[in-house]
PDBQT receptor file of N, H, CA, C and O in Angstrom, charges set to zero:
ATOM      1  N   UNK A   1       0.848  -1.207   0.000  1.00  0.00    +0.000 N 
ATOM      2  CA  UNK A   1       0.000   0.000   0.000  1.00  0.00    +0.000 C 
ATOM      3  C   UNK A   1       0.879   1.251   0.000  1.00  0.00    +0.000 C 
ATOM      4  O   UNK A   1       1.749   1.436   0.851  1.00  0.00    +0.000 OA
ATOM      5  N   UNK A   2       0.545   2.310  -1.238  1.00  0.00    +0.000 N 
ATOM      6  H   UNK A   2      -0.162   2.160  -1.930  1.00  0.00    +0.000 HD
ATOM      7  CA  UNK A   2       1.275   3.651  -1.296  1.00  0.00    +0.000 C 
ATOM      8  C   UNK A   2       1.566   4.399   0.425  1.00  0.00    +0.000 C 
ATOM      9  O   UNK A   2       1.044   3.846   1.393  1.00  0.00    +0.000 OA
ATOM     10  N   UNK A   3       2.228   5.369   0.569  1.00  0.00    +0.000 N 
ATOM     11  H   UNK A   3       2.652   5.818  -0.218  1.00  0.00    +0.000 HD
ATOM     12  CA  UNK A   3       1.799   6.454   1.225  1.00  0.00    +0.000 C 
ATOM     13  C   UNK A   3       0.679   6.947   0.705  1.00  0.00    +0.000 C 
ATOM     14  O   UNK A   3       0.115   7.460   1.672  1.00  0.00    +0.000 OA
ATOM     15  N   UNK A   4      -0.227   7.159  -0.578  1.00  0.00    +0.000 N 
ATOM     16  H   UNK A   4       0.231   6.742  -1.363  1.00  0.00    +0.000 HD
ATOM     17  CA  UNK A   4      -0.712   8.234  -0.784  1.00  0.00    +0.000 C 
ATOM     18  C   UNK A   4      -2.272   7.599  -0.376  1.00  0.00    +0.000 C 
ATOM     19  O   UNK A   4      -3.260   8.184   0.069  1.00  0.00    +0.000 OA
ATOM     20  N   UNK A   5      -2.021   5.925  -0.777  1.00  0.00    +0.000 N 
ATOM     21  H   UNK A   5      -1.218   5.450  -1.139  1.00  0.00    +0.000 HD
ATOM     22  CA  UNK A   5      -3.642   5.646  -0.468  1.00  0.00    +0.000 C 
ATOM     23  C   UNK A   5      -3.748   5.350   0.913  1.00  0.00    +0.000 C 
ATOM     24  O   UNK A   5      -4.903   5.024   1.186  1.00  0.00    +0.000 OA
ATOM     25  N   UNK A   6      -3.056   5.341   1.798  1.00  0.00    +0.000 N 
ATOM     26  H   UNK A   6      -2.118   5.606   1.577  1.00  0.00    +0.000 HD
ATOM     27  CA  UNK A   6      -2.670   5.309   3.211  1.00  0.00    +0.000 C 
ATOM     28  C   UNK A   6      -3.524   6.361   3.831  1.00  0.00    +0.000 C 
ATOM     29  O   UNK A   6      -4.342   6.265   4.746  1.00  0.00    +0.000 OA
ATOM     30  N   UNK A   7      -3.054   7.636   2.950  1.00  0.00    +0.000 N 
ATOM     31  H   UNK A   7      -2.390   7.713   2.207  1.00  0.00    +0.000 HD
ATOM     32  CA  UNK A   7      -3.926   8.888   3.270  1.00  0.00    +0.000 C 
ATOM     33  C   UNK A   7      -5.148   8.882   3.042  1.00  0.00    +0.000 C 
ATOM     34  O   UNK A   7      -6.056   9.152   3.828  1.00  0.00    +0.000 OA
ATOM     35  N   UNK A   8      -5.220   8.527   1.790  1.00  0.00    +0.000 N 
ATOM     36  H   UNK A   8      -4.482   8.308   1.152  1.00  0.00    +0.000 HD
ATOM     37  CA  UNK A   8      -6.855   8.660   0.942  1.00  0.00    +0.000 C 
ATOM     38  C   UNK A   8      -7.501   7.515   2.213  1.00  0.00    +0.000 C 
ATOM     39  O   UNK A   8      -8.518   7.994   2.714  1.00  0.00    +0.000 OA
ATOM     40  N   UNK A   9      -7.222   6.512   2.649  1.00  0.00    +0.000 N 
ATOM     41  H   UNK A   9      -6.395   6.123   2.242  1.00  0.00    +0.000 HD
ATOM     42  CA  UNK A   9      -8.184   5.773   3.410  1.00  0.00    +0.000 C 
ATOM     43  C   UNK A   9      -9.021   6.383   4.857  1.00  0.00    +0.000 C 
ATOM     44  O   UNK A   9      -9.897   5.644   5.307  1.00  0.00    +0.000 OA
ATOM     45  N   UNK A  10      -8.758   7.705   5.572  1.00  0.00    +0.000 N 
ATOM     46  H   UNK A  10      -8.046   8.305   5.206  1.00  0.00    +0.000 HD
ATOM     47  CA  UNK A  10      -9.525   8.109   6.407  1.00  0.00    +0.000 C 
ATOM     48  C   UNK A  10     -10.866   8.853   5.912  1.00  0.00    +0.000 C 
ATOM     49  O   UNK A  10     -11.950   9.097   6.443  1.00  0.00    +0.000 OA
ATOM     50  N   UNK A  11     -10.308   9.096   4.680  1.00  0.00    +0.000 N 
ATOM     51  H   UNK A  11      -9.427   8.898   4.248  1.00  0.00    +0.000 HD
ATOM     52  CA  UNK A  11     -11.168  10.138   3.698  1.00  0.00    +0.000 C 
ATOM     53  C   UNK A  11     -12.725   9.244   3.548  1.00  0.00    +0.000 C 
ATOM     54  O   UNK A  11     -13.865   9.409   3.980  1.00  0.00    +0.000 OA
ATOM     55  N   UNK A  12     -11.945   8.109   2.580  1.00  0.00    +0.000 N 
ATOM     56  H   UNK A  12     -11.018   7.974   2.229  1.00  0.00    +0.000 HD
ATOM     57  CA  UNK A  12     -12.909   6.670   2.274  1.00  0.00    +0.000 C 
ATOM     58  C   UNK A  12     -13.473   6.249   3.484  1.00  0.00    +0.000 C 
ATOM     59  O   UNK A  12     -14.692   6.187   3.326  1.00  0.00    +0.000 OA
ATOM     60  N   UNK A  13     -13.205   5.988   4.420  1.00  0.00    +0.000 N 
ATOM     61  H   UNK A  13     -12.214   6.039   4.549  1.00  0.00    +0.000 HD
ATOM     62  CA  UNK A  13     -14.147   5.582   5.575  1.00  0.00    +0.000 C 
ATOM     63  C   UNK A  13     -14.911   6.723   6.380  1.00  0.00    +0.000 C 
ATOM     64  O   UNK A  13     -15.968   6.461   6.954  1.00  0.00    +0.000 OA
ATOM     65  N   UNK A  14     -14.360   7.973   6.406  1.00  0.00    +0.000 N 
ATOM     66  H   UNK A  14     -13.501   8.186   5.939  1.00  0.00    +0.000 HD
ATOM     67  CA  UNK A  14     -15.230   8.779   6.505  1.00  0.00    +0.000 C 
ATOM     68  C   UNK A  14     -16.648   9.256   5.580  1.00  0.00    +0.000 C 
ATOM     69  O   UNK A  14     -17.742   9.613   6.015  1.00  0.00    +0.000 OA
ATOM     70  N   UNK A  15     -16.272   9.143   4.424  1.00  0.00    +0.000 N 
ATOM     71  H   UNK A  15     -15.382   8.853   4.071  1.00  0.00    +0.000 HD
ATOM     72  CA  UNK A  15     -17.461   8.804   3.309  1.00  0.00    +0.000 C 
ATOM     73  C   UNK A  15     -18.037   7.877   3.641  1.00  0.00    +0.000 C 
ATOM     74  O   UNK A  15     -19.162   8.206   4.016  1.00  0.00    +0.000 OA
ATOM     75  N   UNK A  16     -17.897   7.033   3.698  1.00  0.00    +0.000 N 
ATOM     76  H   UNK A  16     -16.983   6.765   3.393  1.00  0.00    +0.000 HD
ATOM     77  CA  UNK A  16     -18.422   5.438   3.802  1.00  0.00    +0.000 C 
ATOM     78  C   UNK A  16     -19.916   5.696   4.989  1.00  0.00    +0.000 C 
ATOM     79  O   UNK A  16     -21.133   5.620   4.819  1.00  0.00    +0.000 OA
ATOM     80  N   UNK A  17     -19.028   6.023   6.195  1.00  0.00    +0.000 N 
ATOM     81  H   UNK A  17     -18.040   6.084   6.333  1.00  0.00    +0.000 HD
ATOM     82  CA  UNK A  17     -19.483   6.251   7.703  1.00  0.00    +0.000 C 
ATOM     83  C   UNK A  17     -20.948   7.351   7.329  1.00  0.00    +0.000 C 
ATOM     84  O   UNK A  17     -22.150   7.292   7.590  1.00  0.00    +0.000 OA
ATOM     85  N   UNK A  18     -20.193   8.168   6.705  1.00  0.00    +0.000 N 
ATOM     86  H   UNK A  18     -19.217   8.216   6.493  1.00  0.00    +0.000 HD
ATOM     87  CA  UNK A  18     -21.339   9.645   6.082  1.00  0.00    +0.000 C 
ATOM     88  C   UNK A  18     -22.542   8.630   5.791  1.00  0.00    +0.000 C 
ATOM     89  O   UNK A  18     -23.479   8.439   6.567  1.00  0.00    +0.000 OA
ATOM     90  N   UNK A  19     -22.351   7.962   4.452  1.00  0.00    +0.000 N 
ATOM     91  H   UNK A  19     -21.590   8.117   3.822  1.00  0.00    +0.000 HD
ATOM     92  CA  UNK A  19     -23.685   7.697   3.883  1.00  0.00    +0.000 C 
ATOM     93  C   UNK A  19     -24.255   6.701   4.706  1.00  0.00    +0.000 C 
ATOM     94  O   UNK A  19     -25.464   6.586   4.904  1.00  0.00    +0.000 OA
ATOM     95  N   UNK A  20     -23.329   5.947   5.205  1.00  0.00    +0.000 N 
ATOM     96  H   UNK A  20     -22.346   6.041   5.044  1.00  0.00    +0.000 HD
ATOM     97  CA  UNK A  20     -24.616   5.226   6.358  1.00  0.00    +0.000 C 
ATOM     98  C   UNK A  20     -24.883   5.613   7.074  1.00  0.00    +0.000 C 
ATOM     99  O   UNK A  20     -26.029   5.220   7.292  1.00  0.00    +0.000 OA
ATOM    100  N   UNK A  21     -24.555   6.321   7.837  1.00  0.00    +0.000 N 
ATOM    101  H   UNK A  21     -23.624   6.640   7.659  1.00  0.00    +0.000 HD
ATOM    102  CA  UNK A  21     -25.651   7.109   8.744  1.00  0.00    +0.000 C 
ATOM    103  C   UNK A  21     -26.444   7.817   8.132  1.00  0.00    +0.000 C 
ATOM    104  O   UNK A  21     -27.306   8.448   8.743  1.00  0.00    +0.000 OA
TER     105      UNK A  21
């Protein structure tokens, strides 16, 4: 796994988290 998608993954689970709730 990059550094960069390392980053992008709080992003993605914060989205994620968003639409289900």
């Amino acid at each position: 796994m990059t550094r960069d998608e390392f980053s992008t993954l709080p992003r993605y689970w914060a989205n994620l988290a968003r639409s289900k709730h």
